[in-house]
C-alpha positions in Angstrom: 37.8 -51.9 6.7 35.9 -49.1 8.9 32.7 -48.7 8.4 31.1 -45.2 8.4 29.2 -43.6 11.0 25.5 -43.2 11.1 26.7 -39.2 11.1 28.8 -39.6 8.4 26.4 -41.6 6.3 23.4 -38.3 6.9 25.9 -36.0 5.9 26.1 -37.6 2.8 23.0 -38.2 2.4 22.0 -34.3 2.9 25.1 -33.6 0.3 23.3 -35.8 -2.4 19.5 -34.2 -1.5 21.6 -30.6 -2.3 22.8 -31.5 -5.2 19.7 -32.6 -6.4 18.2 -29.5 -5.5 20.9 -27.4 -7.4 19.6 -29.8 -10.7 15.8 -28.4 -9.7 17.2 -24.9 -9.3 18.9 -24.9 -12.1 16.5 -25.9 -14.5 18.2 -29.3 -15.5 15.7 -31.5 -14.0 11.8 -30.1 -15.2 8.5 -30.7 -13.3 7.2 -34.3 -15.4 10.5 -35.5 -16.5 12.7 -38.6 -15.1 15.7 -38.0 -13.6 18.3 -39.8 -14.3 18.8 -43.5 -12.7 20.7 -44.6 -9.6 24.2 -45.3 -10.9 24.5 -42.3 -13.4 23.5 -40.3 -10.0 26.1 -42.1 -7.6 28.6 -41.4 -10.0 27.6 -37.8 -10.6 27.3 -36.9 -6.9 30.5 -38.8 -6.1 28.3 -41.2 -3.6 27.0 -44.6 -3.5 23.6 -45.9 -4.8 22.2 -46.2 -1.4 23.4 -42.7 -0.8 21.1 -41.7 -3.9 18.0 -43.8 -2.7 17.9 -42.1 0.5 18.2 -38.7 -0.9 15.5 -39.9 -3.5 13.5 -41.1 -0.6 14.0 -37.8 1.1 12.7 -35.5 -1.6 9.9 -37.6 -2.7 8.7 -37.5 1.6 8.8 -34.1 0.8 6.7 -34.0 -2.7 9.9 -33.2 -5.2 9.9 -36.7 -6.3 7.8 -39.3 -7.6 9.0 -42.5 -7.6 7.2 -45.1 -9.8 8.0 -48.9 -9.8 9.5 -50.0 -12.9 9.1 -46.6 -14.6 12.1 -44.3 -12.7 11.9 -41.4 -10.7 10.3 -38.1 -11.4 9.9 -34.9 -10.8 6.8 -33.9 -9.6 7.8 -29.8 -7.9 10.7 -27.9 -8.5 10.5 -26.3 -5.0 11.0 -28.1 -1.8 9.3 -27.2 0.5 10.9 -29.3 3.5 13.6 -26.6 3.1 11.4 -23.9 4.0 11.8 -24.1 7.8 15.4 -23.9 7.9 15.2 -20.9 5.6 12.8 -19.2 7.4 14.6 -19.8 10.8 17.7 -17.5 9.0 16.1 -15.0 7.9 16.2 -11.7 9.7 13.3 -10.1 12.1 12.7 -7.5 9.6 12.5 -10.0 6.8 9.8 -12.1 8.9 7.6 -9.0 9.4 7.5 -8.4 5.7 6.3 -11.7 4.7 3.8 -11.5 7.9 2.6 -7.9 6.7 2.0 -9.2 2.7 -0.3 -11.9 3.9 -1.8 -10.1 7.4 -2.9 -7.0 4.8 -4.2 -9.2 1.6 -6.0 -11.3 4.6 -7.8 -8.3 5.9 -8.8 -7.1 2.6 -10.5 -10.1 1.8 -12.1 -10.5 5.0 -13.6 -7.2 4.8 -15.0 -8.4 1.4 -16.1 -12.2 2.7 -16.5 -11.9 6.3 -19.8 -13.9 7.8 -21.4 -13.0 11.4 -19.8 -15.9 12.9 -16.0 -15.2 11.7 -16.9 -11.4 13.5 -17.5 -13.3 16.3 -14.7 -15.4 17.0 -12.6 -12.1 16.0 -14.3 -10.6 18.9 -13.6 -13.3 21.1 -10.2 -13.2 20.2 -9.4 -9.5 20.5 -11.4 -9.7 24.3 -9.1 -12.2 25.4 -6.1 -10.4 23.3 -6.5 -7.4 25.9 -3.9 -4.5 26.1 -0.5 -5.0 27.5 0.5 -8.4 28.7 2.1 -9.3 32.3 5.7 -10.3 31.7 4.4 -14.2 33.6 1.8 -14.3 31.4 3.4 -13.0 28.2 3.2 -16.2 26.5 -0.4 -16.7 26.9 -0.9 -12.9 25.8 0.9 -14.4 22.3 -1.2 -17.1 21.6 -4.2 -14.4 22.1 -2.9 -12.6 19.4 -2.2 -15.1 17.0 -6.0 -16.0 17.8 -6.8 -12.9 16.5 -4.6 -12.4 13.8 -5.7 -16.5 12.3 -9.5 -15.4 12.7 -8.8 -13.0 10.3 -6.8 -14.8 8.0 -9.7 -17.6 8.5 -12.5 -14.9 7.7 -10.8 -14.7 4.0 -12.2 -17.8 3.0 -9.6 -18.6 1.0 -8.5 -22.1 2.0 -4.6 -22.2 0.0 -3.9 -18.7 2.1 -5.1 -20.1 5.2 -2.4 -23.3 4.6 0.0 -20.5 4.0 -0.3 -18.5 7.3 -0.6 -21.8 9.0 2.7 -23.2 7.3 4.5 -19.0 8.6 2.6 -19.1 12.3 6.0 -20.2 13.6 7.7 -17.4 12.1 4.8 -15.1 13.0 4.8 -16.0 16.7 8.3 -15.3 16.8 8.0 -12.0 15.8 5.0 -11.3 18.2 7.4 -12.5 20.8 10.4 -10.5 19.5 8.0 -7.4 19.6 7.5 -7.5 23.1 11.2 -8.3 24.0 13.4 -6.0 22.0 13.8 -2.8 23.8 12.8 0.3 21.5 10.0 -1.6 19.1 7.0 -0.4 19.4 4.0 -2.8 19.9 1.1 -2.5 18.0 -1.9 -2.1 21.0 -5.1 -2.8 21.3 -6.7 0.0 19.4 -4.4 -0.8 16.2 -6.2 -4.1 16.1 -9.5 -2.6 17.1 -9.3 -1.1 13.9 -8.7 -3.8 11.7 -11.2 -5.4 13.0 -14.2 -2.2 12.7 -13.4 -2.1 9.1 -13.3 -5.7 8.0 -17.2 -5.5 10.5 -17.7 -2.7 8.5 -17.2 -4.6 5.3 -14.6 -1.7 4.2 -11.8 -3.3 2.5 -9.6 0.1 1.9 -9.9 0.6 5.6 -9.2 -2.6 6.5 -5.7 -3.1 4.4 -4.5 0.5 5.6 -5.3 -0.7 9.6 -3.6 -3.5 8.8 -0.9 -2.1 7.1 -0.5 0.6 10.3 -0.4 -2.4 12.7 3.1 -3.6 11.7 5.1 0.0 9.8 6.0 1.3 13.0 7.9 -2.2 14.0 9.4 -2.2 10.4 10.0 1.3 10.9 12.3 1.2 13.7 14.2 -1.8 12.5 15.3 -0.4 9.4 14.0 3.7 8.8 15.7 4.0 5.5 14.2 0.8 4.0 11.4 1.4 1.7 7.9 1.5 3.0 5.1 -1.2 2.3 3.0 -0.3 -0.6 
């Protein structure tokens, strides 16, 4: 009898860990509550029990499943967020701007409100070493500039769960810094946009600061989509 291939034997395995996140999704599994054991799983999935221990194994790596010994399994989030990379990875330029612009503005709000002398400093740093408009050879260092900047203010929030947050979309968010300066026809926000982020959240002006933030990344979203609504 043929045995199957260490392929076939993932796919499966990545069938049984969606199926279990269609039960989250779907409300039939709740946050404290054992699922169901191995062989009522195999047979509801179609699969084998090993199948279902790997899945389990896979979901609890990722903190949607607790598995105690001699208890069961349970449910400890109904989101997964080992999932989130591959959704973030199809989700359209404009859609990664929007998320980048929600947390970029609240960010700079909050800076402007919490801000010390030494997060105004490494801002500075940042935004020296940021410059104007990068040198196609040395584009990819003018990137990592920007993200300096753009983490310094994130950092100046003091609010440590938003920091993870930004952190977890920096990926996404260099992507789109590197899209910006590829993309024939987008504008790219320059050095005085973020010169002005950064006056206001000095100035402690929190108004100021969310509307210079705001202005940094409309025209972008503007040009991708000018019939889409503005950010609020």
């Amino acid at each position: 009898m043929p045995t199957s291939t260490p392929a076939a034997r993932r796919s499966l395995v990545d069938r049984a860990v969606e199926q279990m996140r269609h039960c989250l999704e779907r409300g039939e599994w709740r946050v404290g509550e054992r699922i169901p054991i191995e062989p009522e799983l195999a047979e509801q999935f179609g699969v084998s029990r090993n199948t279902v221990r790997e899945a389990v194994r896979v979901l609890a790596y990722n903190g949607v499943l607790e598995v105690r010994q001699g208890d069961g399994t349970y449910v400890r989030s109904a989101v997964d967020a080992g999932d989130m990379p591959q959704d973030l990875s199809r989700a359209t330029l404009r859609e990664h701007l929007e998320v980048r612009a929600m947390l970029e503005v609240e960010s700079a709000r909050l800076a402007a409100e919490r801000r010390t002398p030494e997060d105004l400093e490494v801002m500075r740093a940042a935004l020296s070493l940021r410059g104007e408009h990068p040198h196609k050879r040395r584009r990819s260092v003018f990137v990592e500039h920007d993200l300096a900047f753009h983490r310094a203010v994130v950092e100046a929030a003091h609010n440590p769960a938003l920091a993870k947050l930004y952190a977890f979309f920096e990926r996404a968010v260099r992507s789109t810094v590197r899209a910006t300066l590829e993309v024939q026809g987008l504008p790219e926000p320059d050095y005085a946009a973020h010169v002005r982020v950064f006056e206001a959240i000095a100035e402690r002006d929190a108004e100021a600061a969310v509307q210079a933030a705001r202005a940094l990344l409309q025209p972008i979203l503007d040009a991708l989509d000018p019939a889409a609504p503005r950010l609020p």
